[in-house]
N, C-alpha and C positions, 0 to 999 in steps of 0.2 A: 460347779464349785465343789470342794473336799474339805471337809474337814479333817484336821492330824494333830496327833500328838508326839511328841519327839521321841517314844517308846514303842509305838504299837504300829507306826505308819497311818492309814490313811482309816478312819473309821468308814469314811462312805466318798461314796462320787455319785455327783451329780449330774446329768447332762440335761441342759438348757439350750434350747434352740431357739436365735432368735431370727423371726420373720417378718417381712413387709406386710402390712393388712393387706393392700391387695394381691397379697399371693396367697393368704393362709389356705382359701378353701382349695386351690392346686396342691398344696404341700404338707395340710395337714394332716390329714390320713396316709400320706408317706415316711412323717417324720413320728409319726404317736408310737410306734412298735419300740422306736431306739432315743426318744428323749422321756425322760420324765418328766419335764416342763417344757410347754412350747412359750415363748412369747410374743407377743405383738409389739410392732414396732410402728408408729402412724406418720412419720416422718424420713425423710431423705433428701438427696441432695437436688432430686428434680421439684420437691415442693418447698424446698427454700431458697433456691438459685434459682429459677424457671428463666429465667432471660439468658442465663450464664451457663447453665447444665441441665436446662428441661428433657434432655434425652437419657437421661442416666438416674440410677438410682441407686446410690452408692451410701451406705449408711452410716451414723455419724457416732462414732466412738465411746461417744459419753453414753449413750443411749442402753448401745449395746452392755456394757457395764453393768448398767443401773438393772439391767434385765437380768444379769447376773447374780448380782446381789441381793435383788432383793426376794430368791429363792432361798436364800439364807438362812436358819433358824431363828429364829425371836432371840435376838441376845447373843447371838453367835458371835462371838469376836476372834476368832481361832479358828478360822478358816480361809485356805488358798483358793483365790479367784484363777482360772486358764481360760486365755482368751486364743482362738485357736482359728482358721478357715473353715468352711464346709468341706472341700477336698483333701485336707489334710489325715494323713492315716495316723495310727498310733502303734506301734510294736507291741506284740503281745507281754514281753515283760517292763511299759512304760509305769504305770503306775507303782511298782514293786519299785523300780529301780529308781524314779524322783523320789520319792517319800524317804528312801534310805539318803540321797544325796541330800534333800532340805532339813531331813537330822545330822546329820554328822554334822554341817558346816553352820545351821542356826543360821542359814541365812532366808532372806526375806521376799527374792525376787529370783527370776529367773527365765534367760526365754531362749529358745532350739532353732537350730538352723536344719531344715529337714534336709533327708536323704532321696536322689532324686533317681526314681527308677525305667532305665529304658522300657518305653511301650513296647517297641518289637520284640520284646523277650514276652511277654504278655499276651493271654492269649485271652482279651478283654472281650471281643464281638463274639467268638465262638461260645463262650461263656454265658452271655447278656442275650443272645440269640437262642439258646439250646430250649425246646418248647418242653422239655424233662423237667426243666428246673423253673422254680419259683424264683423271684428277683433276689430274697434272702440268699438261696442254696446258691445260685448265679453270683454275688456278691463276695461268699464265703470262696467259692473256688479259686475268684480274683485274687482276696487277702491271702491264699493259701500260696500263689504263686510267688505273688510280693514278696511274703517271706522266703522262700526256696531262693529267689536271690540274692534278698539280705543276707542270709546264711553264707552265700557261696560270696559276698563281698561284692555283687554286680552293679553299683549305683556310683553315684557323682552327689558331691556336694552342691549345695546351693548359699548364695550370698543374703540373701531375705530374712528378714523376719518375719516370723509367720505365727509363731507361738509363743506366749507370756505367759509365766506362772506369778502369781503376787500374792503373798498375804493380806490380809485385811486391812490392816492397818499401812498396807504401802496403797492399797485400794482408796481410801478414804482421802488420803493424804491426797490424792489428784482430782483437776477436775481439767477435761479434757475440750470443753468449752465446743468452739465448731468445729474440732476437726474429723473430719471423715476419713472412712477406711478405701481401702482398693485404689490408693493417689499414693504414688512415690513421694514423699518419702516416709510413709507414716509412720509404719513401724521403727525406721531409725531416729524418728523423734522419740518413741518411747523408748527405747534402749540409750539415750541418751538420758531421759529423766529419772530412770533405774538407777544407771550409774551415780546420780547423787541422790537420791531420795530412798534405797532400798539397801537392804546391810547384806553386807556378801553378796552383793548380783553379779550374775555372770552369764555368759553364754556359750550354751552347750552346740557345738560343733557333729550334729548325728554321724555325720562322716567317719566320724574315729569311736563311736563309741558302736558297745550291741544293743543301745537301744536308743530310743528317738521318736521323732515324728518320719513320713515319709512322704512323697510324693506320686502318682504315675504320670511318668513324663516330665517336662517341663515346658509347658505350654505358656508363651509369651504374649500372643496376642489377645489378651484378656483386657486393655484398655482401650475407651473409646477415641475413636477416630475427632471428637470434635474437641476432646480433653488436650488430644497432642497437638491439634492444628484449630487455636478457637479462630473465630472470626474475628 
């Protein structure tokens, strides 16, 4: 979450991470370096579907939110929620570049189509593999590439919603009851309820712009085999 004011841009950012109980002790000491809040999450779609999705555990929207916010400061009403992926990257001039577009236009909502970058220009394994480098120094080399072809314009658009930015007050207005993430069509339900519940929402196209979200790759087979074909 960030707080802004229409004059100054963003006074802080915050990064919340939110994770399944039982994964934290896997993940937490990987995630403590780059979140400032982790949070705990004790439900998903295998512990409230078990008959229907016991193999999957896919997280349920409202949750994550609630994890969001309520990192918040005491009273804080003037602050933008971004609801984003764990693989999703961010351009080194994103935050600079939202905070000027959510002043100019006063608007309230807002969410990114990332830019999608070929792996084989990527030189990801030699990276992740080098016994020189720490996972950070490993990681940084990655981003470093990333951008060398954003610059040079080497990526593809994607159709997905992947990132929401919300004010508070477009935040409270929902409640997002059972629906779960990682299930087609989610995100174009919320890009639907923006479009009437949020003032000037819009969707930014990373494709055309110099800054965004991104992705490496576009890796499709990320949904379960019993989701597409249940019994």
């Amino acid at each position: 979450s960030a707080s802004m004011t229409n004059t100054s841009g963003f006074d802080s950012v915050l990064v919340v991470c939110a994770i399944l109980s039982d994964e934290y002790d896997t993940l937490h000491d990987v995630l403590a370096p780059y979140c400032q809040r982790i949070k705990t999450l004790y439900r998903h779609t295998g512990t409230e579907y078990p008959k229907l999705l016991s193999n999957t555990k896919l997280t349920f929207l409202q949750d994550i939110v609630d994890a969001g916010t309520s990192c918040a400061e005491h009273n804080d009403e003037d602050f933008y929620l971004m609801l984003t992926n764990a693989d999703i990257c961010l351009t080194s001039n994103f935050y600079t570049e939202l905070s000027h577009d959510l002043a100019r236009s006063n608007r309230t909502a807002l969410s990114i189509n990332r830019k999608v970058l070929p792996k084989s220009e990527l030189n990801i394994s030699s990276s992740l593999n080098d016994k020189q480098s720490t996972p950070h120094t490993a990681a940084q080399k990655v981003w470093q590439q990333a951008h060398d072809l954003i610059d040079k314009g080497e990526y593809k658009t994607h159709g997905g919603y992947d990132c929401f930015i919300m004010h508070a007050a477009v935040v409270k207005s929902f409640n997002f009851g059972s629906q779960f993430v990682g299930y087609p069509f989610w995100g174009t339900n919320i890009d639907f309820a923006l479009h009437i519940m949020a003032k000037g929402y819009k969707n930014v196209r990373s494709k055309g712009t110099s800054w965004g979200t991104y992705h490496l790759g576009n890796d499709n087979n990320w949904m379960p085999s019993n989701m597409l074909n249940p019994d």
